[in-house]
Every structure is written in structure tokens, then in C-alpha cells.
N, C-alpha and C positions, 0 to 999 in steps of 0.2 A: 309592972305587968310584962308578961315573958311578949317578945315577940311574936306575931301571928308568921306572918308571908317573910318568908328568905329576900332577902335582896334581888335573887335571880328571876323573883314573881315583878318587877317593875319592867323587866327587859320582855317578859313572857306580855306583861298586858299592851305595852308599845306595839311590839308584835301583833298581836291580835287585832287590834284598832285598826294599823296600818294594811293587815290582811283583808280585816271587814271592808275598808275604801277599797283597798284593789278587786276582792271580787266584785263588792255594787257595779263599779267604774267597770269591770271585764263584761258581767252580765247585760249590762246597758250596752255596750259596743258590740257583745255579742245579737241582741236582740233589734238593734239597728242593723247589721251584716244580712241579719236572717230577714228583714224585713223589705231588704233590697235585692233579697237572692232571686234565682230565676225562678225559686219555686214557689217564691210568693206574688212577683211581677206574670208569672208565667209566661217570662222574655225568652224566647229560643227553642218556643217549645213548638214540635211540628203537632199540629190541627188537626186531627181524621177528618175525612168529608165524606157525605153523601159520594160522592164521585171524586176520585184521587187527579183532582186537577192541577195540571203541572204548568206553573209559569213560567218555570226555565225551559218549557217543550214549544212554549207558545208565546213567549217574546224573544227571550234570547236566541233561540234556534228556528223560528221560524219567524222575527221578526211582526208582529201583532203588538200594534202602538194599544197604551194604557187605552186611552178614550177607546178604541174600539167596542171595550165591555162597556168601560166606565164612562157613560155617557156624559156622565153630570159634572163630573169632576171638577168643569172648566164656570159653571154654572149656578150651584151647589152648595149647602153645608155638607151633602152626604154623598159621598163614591158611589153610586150605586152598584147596587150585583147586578150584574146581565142576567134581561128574563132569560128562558127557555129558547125561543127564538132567534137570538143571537147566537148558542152555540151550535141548534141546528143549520143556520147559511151555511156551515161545511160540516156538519158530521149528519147530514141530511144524506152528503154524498160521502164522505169520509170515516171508515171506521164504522159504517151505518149497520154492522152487524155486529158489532163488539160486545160480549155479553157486562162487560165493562161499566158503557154507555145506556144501560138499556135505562138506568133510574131518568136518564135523561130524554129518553123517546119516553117514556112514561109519562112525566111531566108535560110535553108537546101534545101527547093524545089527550090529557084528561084537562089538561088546566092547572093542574095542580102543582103551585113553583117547587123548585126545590129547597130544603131546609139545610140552606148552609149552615155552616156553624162561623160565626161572627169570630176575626182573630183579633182585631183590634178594638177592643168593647171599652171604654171609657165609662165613667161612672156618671150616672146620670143629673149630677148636680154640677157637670160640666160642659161647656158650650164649647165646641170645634165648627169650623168653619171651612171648608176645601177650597172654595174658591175664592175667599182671601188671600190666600195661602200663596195658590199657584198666582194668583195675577202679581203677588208679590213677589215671586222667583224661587219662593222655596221649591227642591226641588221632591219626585214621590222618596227617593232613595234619603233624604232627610231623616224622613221620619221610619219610611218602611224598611227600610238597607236596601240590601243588591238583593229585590223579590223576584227579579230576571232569572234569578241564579239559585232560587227555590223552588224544590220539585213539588213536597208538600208546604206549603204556608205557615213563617211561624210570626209571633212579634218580636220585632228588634232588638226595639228596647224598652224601658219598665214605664215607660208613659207618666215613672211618677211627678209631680208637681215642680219638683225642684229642675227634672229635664226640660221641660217646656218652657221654664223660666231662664234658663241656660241659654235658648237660642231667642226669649222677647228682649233678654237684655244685650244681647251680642248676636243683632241677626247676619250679621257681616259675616262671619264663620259660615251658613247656609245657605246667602241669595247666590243665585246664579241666573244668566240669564235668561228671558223670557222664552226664547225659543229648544233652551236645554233643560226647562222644568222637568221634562218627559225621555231625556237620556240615562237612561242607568250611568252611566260608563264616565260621564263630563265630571272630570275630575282632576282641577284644578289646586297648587300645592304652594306651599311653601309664602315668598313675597306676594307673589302673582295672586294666589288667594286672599291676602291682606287685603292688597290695593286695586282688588276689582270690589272685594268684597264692600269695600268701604265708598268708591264710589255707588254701585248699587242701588244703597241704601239712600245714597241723598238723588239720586236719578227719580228712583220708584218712590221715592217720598215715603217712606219706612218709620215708624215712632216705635223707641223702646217701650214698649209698652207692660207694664208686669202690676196694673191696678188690679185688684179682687176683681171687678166689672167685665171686664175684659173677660172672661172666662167661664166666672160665674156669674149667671142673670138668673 
């Protein structure tokens, strides 16, 4: 019987086989890439708001500690947004004719809060905690970055699952201590970061903690 396929059809089907694995293997790496990009975390992205309120106007430059909005913070699963009332104590007399500011005299006359748009929204089959957090040392720039240094408000980082697990199993990298929870700036490097960080953790009585429970309930 004549032969079918040339010789040079063994090297052609190697080829191909080995082609098929590298794209699977490329696709797969590719659609991990894309599933950690900023455009799916939507990490970096700045937030329109009702009101363009700027945290690098009103901590870094004019010094306004976190708690001042965020009352709960220290108390809390939840940061909260400052009602209406807190931002009129100065824009009552500050700015009080900006046509800017007016969604915000709005909201003061009628009752009616305003409708931020939430930047860091976690998925509702997961449990965060703030005042955990902070009475642990973690500090806001941890999780939020340098928000001092933000005009519009974006998220950091991609909140996904493996990051959180990142600082339950090595909180030593994050604590700092209790009275620099609330520093942008306290930024500690190199040894000194090691060996405070590690003290810290046995101070504050810290457990690696990375159970499913812990997170999700």
C-alpha cells in the first residue's frame, strides 16, 4: 500500500499538538492577566461623585483627621459617610455660595442625604470589619493607599481574595502602631519594618488567620 502522509507530516502534527498546549496555556494566563486588570478589579479608577470631593484638599492640605467624617471607624464594621451636617460645620460659612456645593445645601434643607457612590464595595458574601482592623494597627493607607493624596477617590487595590490573604497570613508587613493607624505618611522600611512589625503582632495579640469563617459567615 503506497504511503499516505510524507515523513514531514510527523514533524507538522508534533507541531500542532505542541502549538494547541501553548495557546490553551497562553489563553488561560491571558484570561487570569485580564481578570486581575484594573478593569475588572476596577483598582485606580477615579469615582465621579455627586460633589467632587477632594481628600487631598481636606486632609493633606488642610489637615482634617480621618475620624472627623468617619466617625465609626474606631467603633464599627462600617466607615461611615458623613451625614450632611458635618460638611456644613464649615461650608455653612466656607464656600457657602459655591454653586459647586449647592447638591450639598440641598441635601441640609430637605433631609435628603446625598447619594455617594460607594469606591470600595466588596461583595456581599463577604464580612469586613474596621474596627478590628484599626484596634489591630492596621493602618487606613493599608488598604486605601495615600487617599490624602487623592483629589477624586479611586480603589487601590483589587480587593481580590488572594490580597486579603496576603496581609491574614503576614500581618507583620501592615501593623503599625496604634497611635499611626491614622498617619498617611508613617512609613517605616526596610529591617526596622521587619522587627517592629513582628514585634507588633505578638504585642497586639494578632493570629494569622486565613479560615473560610473569618470572612465569610
Amino acid at each position: 500500500m503506497a504511503q499516505v502522509f510524507k515523513p514531514s507530516a510527523n514533524t507538522y502534527s508534533r507541531l500542532s499538538i505542541f502549538g494547541a498546549l501553548f495557546a490553551v496555556a497562553g489563553g488561560l494566563w491571558a484570561l487570569a492577566a485580564f481578570n486581575r486588570s484594573d478593569y475588572i478589579t476596577g483598582a485606580h479608577v477615579q469615582r465621579e461623585q455627586p460633589v467632587p470631593f477632594s481628600h487631598r484638599h481636606h486632609v493633606y492640605e488642610l489637615g482634617i483627621d480621618c475620624r472627623y467624617c468617619h466617625t465609626t471607624v474606631e467603633r464599627s464594621a462600617y466607615a461611615n459617610i458623613p451625614p450632611t451636617e458635618t460638611c456644613m460645620n464649615c461650608h455653612s460659612k466656607i464656600w457657602a455660595d459655591s454653586p459647586t456645593l449647592e447638591p450639598v445645601r440641598a441635601s441640609y434643607r430637605t433631609g435628603e442625604p446625598i447619594e455617594w457612590i460607594k469606591v470600595h464595595d466588596l461583595p456581599d458574601f463577604v464580612y469586613f470589619d474596621h474596627s478590628i482592623h484599626v484596634a489591630k494597627g492596621i493602618g487606613c493607607q493599608s488598604c486605601h493607599g495615600r487617599v490624602d493624596l487623592m483629589n477624586l477617590t479611586w480603589q487601590e487595590s483589587s480587593l481580590h481574595m488572594e490580597w486579603c490573604l496576603d496581609c491574614h497570613r503576614h500581618p507583620e508587613k501592615n501593623v503599625r502602631p496604634r497611635d499611626k493607624v491614622f498617619d498617611m505618611t508613617w512609613a517605616p522600611t526596610g529591617v526596622e519594618r521587619e522587627t517592629l512589625g513582628a514585634r507588633l503582632v505578638e504585642t497586639y495579640d494578632i493570629e494569622s488567620r486565613d479560615d473560610c469563617s473569618v470572612c465569610h459567615r
